[in-house]
TIBAVEX-535234 format. One record per residue (C-alpha): residue number from 0; residue in one letter; chain; x, y negated, z negated. Coordinates in steps of 0.5 Angstrom, whole numbers, plus 500, padded with zeros to 3 digits. Example, Ala and Ser with C-alpha at 12.3 -4.5 7.8 and 13.67 -1.06 7.14 Angstrom:
TIBAVEX-535234
+------+------+-------+-----+-----+-----+
! resi ! resn ! chain !  xx !  yy !  zz !
+------+------+-------+-----+-----+-----+
!    0 !    A !     A ! 525 ! 509 ! 484 !
!    1 !    S !     A ! 527 ! 502 ! 486 !
+------+------+-------+-----+-----+-----+
END
This chain:
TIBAVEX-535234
+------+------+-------+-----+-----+-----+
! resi ! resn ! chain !  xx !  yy !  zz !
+------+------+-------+-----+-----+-----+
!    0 !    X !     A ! 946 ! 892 ! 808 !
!    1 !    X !     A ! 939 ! 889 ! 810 !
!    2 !    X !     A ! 932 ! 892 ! 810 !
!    3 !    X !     A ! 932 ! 894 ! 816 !
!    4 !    X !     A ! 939 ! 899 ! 816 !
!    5 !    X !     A ! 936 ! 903 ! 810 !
!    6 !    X !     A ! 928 ! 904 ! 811 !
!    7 !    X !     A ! 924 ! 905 ! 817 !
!    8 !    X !     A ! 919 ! 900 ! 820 !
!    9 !    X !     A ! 913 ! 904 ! 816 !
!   10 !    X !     A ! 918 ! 902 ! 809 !
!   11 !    X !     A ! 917 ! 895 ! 811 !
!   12 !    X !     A ! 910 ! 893 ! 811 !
!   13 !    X !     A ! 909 ! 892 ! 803 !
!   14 !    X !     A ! 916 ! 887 ! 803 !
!   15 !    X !     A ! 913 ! 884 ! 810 !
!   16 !    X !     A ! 906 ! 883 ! 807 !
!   17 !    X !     A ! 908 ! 880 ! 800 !
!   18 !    X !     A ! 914 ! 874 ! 805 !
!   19 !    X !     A ! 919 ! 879 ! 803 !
!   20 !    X !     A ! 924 ! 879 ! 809 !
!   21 !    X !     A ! 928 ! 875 ! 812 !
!   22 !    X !     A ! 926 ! 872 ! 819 !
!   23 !    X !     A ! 930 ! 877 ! 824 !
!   24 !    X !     A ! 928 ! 882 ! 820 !
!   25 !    X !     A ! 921 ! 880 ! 820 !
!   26 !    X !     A ! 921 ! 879 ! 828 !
!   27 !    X !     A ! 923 ! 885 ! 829 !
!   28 !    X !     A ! 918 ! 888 ! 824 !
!   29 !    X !     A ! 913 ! 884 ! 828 !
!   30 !    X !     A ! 915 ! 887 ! 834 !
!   31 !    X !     A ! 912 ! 893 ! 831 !
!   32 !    X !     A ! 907 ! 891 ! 827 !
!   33 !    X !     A ! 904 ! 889 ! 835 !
!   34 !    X !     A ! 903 ! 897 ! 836 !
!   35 !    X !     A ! 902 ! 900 ! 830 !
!   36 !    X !     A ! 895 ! 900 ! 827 !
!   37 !    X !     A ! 896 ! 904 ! 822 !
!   38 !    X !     A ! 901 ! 899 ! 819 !
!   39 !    X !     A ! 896 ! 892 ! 820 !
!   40 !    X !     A ! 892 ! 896 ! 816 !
!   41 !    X !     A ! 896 ! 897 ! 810 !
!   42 !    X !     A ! 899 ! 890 ! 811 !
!   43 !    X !     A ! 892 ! 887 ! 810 !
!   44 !    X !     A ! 890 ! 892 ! 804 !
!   45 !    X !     A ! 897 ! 889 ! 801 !
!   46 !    X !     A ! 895 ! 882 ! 802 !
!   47 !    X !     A ! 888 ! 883 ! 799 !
!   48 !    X !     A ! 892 ! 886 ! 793 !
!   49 !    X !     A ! 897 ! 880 ! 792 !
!   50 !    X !     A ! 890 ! 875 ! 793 !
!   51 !    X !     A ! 887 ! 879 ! 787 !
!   52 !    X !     A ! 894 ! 878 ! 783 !
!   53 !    X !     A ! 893 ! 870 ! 784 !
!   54 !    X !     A ! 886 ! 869 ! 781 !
!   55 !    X !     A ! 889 ! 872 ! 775 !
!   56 !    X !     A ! 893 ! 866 ! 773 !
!   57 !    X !     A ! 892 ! 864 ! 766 !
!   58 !    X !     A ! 890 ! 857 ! 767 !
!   59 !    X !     A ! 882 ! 859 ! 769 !
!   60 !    X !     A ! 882 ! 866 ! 767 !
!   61 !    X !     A ! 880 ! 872 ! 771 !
!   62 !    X !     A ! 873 ! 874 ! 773 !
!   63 !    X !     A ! 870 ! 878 ! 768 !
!   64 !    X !     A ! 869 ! 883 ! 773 !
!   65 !    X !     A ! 875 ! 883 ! 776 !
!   66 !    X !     A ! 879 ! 889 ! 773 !
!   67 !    X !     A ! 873 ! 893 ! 774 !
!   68 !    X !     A ! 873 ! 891 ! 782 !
!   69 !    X !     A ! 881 ! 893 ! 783 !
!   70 !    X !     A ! 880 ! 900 ! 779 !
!   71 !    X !     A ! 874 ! 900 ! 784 !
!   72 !    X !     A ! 879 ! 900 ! 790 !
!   73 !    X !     A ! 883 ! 905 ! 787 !
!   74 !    X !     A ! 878 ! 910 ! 786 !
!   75 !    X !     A ! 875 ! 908 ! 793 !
!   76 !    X !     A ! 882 ! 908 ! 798 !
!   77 !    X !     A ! 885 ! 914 ! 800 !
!   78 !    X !     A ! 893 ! 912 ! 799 !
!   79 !    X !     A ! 897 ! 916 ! 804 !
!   80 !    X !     A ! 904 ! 917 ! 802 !
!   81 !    X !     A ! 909 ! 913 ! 808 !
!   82 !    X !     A ! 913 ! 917 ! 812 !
!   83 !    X !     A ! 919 ! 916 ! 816 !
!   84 !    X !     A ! 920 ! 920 ! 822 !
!   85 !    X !     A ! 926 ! 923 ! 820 !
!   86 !    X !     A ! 927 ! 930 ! 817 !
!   87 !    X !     A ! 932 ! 928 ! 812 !
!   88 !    X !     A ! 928 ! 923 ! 808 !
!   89 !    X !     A ! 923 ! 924 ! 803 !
!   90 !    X !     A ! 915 ! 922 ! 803 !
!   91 !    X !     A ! 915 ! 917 ! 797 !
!   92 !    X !     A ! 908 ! 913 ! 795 !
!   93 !    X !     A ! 907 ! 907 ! 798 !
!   94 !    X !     A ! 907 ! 900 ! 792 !
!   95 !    X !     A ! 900 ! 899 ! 793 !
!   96 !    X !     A ! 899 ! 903 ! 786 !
!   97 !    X !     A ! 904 ! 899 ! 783 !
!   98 !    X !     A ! 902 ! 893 ! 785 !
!   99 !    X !     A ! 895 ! 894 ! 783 !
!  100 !    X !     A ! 898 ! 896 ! 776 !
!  101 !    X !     A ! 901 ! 889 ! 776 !
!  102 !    X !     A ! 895 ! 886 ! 777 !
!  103 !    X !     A ! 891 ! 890 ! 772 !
!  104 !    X !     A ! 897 ! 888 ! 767 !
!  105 !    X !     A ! 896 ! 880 ! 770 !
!  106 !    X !     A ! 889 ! 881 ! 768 !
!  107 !    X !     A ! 890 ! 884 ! 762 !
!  108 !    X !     A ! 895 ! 878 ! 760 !
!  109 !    X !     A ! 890 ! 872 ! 762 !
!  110 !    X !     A ! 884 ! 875 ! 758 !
!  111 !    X !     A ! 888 ! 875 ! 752 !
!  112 !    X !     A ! 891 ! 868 ! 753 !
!  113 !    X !     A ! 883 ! 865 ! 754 !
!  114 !    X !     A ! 881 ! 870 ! 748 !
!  115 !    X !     A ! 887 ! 867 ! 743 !
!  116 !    X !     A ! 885 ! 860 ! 746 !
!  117 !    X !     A ! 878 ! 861 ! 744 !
!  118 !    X !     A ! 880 ! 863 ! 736 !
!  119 !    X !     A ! 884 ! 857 ! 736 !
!  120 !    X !     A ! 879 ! 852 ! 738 !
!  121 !    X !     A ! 875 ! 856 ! 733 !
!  122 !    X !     A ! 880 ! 855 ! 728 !
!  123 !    X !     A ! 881 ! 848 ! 729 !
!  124 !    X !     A ! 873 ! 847 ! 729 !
!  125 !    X !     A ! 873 ! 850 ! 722 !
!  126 !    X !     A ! 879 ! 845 ! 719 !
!  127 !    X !     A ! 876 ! 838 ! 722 !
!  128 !    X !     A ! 870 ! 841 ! 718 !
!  129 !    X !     A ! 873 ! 843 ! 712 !
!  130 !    X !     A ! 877 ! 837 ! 713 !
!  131 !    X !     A ! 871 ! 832 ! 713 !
!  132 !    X !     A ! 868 ! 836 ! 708 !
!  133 !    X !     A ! 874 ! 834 ! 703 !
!  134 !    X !     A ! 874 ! 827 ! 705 !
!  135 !    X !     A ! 866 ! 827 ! 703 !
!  136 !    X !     A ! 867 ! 830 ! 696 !
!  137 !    X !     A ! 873 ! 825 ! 695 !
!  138 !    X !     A ! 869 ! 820 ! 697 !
!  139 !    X !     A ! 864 ! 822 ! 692 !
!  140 !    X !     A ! 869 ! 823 ! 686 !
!  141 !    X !     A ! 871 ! 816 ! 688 !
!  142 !    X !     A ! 865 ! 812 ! 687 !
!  143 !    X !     A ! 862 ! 817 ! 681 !
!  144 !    X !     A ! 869 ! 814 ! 678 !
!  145 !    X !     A ! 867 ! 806 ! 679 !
!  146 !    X !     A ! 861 ! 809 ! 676 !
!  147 !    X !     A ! 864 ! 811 ! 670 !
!  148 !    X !     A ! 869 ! 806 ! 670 !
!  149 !    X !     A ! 863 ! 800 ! 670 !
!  150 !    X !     A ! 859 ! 804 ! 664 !
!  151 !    X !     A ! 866 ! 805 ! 660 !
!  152 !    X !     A ! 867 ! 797 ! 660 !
!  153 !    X !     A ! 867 ! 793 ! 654 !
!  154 !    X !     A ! 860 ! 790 ! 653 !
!  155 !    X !     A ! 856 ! 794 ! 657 !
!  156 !    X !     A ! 850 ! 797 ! 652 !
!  157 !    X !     A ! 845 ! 804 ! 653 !
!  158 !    X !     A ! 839 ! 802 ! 653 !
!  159 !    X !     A ! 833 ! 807 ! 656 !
!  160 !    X !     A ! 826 ! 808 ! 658 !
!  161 !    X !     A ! 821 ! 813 ! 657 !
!  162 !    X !     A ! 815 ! 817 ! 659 !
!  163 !    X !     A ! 811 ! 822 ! 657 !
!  164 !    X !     A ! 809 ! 828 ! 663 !
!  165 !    X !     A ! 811 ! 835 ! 664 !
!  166 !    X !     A ! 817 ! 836 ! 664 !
!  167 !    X !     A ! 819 ! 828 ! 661 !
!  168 !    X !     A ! 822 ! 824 ! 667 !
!  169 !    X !     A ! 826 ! 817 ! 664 !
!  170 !    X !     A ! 831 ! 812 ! 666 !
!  171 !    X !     A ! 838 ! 811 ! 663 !
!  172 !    X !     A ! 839 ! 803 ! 665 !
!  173 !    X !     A ! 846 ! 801 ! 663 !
!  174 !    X !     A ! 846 ! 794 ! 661 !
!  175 !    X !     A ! 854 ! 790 ! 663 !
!  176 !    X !     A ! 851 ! 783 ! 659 !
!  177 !    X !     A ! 858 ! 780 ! 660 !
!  178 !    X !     A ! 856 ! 780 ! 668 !
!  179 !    X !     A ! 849 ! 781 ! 668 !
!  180 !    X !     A ! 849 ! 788 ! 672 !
!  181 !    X !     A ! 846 ! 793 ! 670 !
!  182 !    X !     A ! 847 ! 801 ! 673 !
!  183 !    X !     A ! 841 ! 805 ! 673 !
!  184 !    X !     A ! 840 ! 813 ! 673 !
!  185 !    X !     A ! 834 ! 817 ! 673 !
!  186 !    X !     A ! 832 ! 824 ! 672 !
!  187 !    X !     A ! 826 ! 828 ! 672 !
!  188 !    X !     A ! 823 ! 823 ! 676 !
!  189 !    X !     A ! 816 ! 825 ! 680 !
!  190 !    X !     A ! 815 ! 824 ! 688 !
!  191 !    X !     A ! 813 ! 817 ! 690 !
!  192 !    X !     A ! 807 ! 817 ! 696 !
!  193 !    X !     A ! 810 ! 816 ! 703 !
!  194 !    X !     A ! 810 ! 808 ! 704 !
!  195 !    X !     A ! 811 ! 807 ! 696 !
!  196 !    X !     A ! 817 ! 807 ! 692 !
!  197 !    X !     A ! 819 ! 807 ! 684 !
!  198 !    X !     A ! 820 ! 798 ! 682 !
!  199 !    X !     A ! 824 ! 796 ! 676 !
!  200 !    X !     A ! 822 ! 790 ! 673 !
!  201 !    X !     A ! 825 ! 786 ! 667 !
!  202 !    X !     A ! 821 ! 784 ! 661 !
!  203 !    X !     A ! 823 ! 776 ! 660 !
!  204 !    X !     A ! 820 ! 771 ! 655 !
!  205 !    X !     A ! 814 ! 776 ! 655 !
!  206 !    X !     A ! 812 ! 775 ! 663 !
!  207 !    X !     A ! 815 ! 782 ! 669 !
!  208 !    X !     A ! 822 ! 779 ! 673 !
!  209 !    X !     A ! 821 ! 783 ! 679 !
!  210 !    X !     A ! 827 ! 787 ! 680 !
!  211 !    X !     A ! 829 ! 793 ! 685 !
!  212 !    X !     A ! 825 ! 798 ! 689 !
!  213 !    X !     A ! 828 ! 806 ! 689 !
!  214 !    X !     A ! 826 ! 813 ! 691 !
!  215 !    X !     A ! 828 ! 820 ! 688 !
!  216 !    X !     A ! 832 ! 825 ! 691 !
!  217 !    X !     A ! 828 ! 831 ! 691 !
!  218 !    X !     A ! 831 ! 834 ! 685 !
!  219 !    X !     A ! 828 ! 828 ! 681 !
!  220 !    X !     A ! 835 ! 824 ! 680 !
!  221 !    X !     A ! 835 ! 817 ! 682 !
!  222 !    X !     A ! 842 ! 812 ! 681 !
!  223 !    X !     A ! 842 ! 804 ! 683 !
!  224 !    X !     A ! 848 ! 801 ! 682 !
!  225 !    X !     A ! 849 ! 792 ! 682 !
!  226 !    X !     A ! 843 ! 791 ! 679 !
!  227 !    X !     A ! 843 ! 784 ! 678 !
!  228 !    X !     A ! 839 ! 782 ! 671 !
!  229 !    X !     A ! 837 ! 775 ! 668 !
!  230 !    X !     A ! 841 ! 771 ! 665 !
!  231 !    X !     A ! 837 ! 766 ! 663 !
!  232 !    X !     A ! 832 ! 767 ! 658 !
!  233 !    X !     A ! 830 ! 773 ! 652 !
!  234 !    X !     A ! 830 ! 780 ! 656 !
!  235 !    X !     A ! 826 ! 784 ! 651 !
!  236 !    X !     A ! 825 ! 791 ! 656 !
!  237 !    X !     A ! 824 ! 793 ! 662 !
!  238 !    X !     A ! 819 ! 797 ! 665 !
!  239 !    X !     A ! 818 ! 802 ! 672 !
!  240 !    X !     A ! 812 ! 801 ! 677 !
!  241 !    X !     A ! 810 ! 805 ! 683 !
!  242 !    X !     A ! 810 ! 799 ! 689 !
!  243 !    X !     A ! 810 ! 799 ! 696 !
!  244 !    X !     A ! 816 ! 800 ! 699 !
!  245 !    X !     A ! 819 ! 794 ! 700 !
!  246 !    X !     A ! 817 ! 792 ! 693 !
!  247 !    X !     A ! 811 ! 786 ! 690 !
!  248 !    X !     A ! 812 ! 779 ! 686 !
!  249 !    X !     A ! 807 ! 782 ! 681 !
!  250 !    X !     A ! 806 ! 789 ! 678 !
!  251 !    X !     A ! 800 ! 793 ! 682 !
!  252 !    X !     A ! 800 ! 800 ! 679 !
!  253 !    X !     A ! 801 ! 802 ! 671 !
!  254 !    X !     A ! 807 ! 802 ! 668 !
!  255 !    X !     A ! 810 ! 809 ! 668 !
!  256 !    X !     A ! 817 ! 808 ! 664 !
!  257 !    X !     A ! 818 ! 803 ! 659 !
!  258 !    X !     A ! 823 ! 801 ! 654 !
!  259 !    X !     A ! 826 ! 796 ! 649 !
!  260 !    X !     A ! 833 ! 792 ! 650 !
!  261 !    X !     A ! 837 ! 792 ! 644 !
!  262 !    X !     A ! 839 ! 786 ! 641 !
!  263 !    X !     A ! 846 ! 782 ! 643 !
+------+------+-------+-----+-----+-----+
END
């Protein structure tokens, strides 16, 4: 049994609106549509109502103030009830509230999808960070365990250079006498002016061989690794001097640390 042997015209506007019937069914539908103006306007407030139901699709995400429109329409419009003419068949409302229920529920859906999207980006942000701050730290533990490993070798010698000052800066420089290498570590140092630097320079057969240009970090401490000591001659000490930044052939300022190699 089709539509139109079980409702009457005015049953068919929500079906004809939303492309529901079939093709005779929506002739003769139409046929009345033609003289009825009461069903053109309740066809158009269903088809605005399935636009609306559209633009809650969850790839864009619906209007911010797209709920507060349709319920807008509800309180605005007066729904009448659709009758039939004859006697024997109740009033029953019309889908338009229904439909609007559909809609708000669609809204409520791409809402939540757009806010679980967000979490997620959030999340995702968080881990790469957290990720490239773990990669940073392995590569710290990396490079302090080369440091400790290179200290640890055999013929490496301690020897370290000293100040006086408050509180008392100094430099621990970490000899390798097998292959001329030294590793330096400051602490305590002071600020350098801007445009200069702390230099190092080796003490051998008695004349300074300049050596190597570094800056504290703001906490004091400094660390220089593959630093290429003389190899020929009798390196006696090594001194500290505050140099232009791109370091000088011969020491300008005041020693500031200095301190006695040990013997072989």
């Amino acid at each position: 049994m089709n539509h139109s042997e079980q409702e009457s015209p005015e049953d068919l506007v929500a079906a004809y609106a939303l492309g529901a019937l079939g093709p005779e069914e929506a002739r003769a539908f139409e046929a009345f549509l033609a003289h009825s103006p009461e069903a053109q306007r309740q066809v158009g407030e269903y088809r605005d109502v399935a636009a609306l139901l559209a633009l809650a699709g969850p790839e864009t995400g619906p209007s911010p103030d797209l709920h507060d429109r349709v319920l807008e329409r509800i309180r605005s419009q007066k729904v009448e009830p659709l009758t039939v003419p004859t006697p024997s068949r109740s009033a029953r409302p019309a889908p338009w509230l229904a439909l609007a229920a559909s809609l708000l529920a669609a809204v409520g859906l791409g809402a939540n999808l757009v806010s679980t999207r967000g979490r997620l980006a959030a999340v995702e942000t968080e881990l790469a960070a957290r990720g490239q701050a773990l990669a940073e730290t392995q590569q710290q533990l990396s490079a302090r365990e080369a440091t400790l490993n290179s200290i640890l070798e055999p013929g490496v010698q301690l020897f370290q250079l000293t100040s006086t000052g408050d509180p008392d800066p100094g430099i621990q420089l970490f000899w390798d006498r097998q292959r001329h290498k030294a590793i330096l570590h400051g602490f305590r140092l002071k600020p350098v002016p801007a445009g200069q630097a702390y230099q190092l320079w080796f003490i051998k057969d008695g004349k300074p061989v300049p050596s190597v240009t570094f800056k504290p970090e703001s906490s004091g401490h400094a660390k220089v690794e593959q630093i290429q000591v003389p190899a020929d001659g009798d390196v006696s000490a090594a001194a500290v001097t505050v140099e232009p930044e791109s370091g000088s052939a011969q020491p300008t300022s005041a020693i500031v640390l200095v301190g006695a190699t040990p013997k072989s």
